[in-house]
C-alpha positions in Angstrom: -74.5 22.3 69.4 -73.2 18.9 70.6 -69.9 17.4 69.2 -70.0 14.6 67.4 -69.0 11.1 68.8 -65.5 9.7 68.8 -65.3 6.1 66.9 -62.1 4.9 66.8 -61.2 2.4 63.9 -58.8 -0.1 64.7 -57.6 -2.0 61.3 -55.9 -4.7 60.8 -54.0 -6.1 57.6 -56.7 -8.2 55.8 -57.5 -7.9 52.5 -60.7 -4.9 52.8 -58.3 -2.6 54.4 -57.1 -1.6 51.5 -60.7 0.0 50.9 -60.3 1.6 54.4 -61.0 5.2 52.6 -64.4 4.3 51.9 -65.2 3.4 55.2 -64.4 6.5 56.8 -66.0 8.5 54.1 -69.3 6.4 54.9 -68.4 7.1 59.2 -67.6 11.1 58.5 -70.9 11.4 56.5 -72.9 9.9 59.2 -71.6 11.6 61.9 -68.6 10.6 63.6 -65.3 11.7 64.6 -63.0 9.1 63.0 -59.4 8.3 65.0 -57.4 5.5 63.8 -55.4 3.2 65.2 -53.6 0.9 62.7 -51.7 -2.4 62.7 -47.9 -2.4 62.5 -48.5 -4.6 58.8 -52.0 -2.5 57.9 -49.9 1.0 58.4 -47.5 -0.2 55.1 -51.0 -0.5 53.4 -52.6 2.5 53.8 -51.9 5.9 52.7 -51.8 7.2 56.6 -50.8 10.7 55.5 -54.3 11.2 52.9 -56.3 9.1 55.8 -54.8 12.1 58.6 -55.8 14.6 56.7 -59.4 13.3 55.4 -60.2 12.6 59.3 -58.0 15.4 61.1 -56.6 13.1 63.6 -53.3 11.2 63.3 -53.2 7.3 62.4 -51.7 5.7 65.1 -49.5 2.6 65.0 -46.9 3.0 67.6 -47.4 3.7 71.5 -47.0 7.4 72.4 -43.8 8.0 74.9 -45.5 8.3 78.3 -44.8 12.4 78.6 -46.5 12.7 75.0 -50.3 13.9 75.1 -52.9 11.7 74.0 -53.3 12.6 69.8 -56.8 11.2 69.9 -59.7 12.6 71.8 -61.4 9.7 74.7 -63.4 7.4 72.0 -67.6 6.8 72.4 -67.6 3.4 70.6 -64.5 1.3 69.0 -64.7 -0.6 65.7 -62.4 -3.4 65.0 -62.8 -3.9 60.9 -60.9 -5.3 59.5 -59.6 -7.8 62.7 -57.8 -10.8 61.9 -56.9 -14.0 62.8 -53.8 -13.0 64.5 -55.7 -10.1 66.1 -59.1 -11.7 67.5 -56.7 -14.8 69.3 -53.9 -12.3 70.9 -57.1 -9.9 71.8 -59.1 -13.0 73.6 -55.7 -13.8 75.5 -55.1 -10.2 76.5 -52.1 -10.2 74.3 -50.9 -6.3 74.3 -47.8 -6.3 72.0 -49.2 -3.5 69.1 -50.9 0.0 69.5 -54.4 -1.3 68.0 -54.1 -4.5 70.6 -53.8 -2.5 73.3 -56.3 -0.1 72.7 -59.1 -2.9 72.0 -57.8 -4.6 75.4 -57.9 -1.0 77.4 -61.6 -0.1 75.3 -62.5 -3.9 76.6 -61.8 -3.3 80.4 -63.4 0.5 80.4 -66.4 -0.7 79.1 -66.9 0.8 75.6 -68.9 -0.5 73.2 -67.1 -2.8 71.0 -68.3 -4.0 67.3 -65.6 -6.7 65.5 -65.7 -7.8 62.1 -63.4 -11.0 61.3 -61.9 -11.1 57.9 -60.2 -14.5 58.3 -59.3 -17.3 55.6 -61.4 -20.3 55.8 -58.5 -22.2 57.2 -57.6 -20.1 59.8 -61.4 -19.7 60.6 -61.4 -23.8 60.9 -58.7 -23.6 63.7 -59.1 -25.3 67.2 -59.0 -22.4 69.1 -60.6 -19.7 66.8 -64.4 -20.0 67.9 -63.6 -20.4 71.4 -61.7 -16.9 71.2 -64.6 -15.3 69.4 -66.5 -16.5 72.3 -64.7 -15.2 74.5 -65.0 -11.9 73.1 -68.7 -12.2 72.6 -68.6 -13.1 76.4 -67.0 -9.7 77.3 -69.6 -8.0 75.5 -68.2 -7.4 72.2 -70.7 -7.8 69.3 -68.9 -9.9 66.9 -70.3 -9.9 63.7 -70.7 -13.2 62.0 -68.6 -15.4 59.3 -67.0 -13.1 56.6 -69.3 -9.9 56.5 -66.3 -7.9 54.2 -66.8 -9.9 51.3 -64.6 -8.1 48.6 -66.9 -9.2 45.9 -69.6 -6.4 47.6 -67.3 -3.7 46.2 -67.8 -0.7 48.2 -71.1 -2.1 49.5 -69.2 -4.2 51.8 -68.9 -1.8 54.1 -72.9 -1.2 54.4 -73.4 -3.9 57.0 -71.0 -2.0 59.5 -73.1 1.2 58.9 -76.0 -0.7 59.4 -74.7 -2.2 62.7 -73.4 1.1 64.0 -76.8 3.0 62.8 -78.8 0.6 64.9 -75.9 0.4 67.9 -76.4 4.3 68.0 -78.4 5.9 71.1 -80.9 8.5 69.6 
């Protein structure tokens, strides 16, 4: 028997995170092995010590100390959702300051496959330098998804469209 593939789920503080659960009851249920990574302002959102124990590994915010082992086994595919503002600009500048930064900048350089989705106001979404960073991003091979795909008002559906993406993302 094969082992299931490692996702890791990098979430960052935007409203749908606080529906994080029923994404990674939807990612268990189809197969993967769920490690999250957490921003510093998502972690005081989320109940880390329910989300540890539904997925078995720990949700990590903070950097290990070098002579620590790695908590998460080498991921397959990364999944930024929610990434914010804040997030997609520092992560198009190679910005490293948090845990969930610098694994989407290391997962960038190795290679891995990448899937984003922005949940960003309107206002921020308007910015100057916001699309250009998106393309950036879309440049290095990360499928962004487009506009505002974690609607709140799609309840628990709003997760659908990154099960979709990551069902037809999937090797067979």
């Amino acid at each position: 028997m094969t082992e299931r593939p490692v996702l890791y789920l990098v979430v960052c503080a935007a409203g749908p995170a606080e529906h994080i659960d029923e994404l990674v009851d939807l990612l268990l249920a189809d197969g993967w092995r769920v490690c999250m990574i957490v921003s510093p302002t998502a972690a005081t959102w989320l109940d880390r010590a329910a989300l540890q124990d539904k997925t078995g590994y720990l949700v990590r915010v903070e950097w290990r100390m070098p002579r620590d082992p790695e908590p998460h086994p080498p991921a397959d595919v990364v999944l930024a959702a929610p990434v914010t503002f804040n997030t997609v600009t520092k992560w198009a500048l190679g910005i490293n300051d948090t845990l969930a930064l610098g694994v989407l900048n290391e997962s960038l350089g190795a290679g891995l496959p990448i899937m984003a989705f922005p949940h960003t106001k309107a206002e921020l979404a308007a910015h100057l330098a916001y699309a250009g960073h998106l393309a950036v991003l879309r440049a290095a091979g990360v499928v962004v998804a487009d506009g505002k795909p974690l609607e709140s008002v799609n309840g628990p559906g709003r997760w659908n469209v990154v099960i979709d993406a990551l069902r037809a993302a999937r090797p067979a």
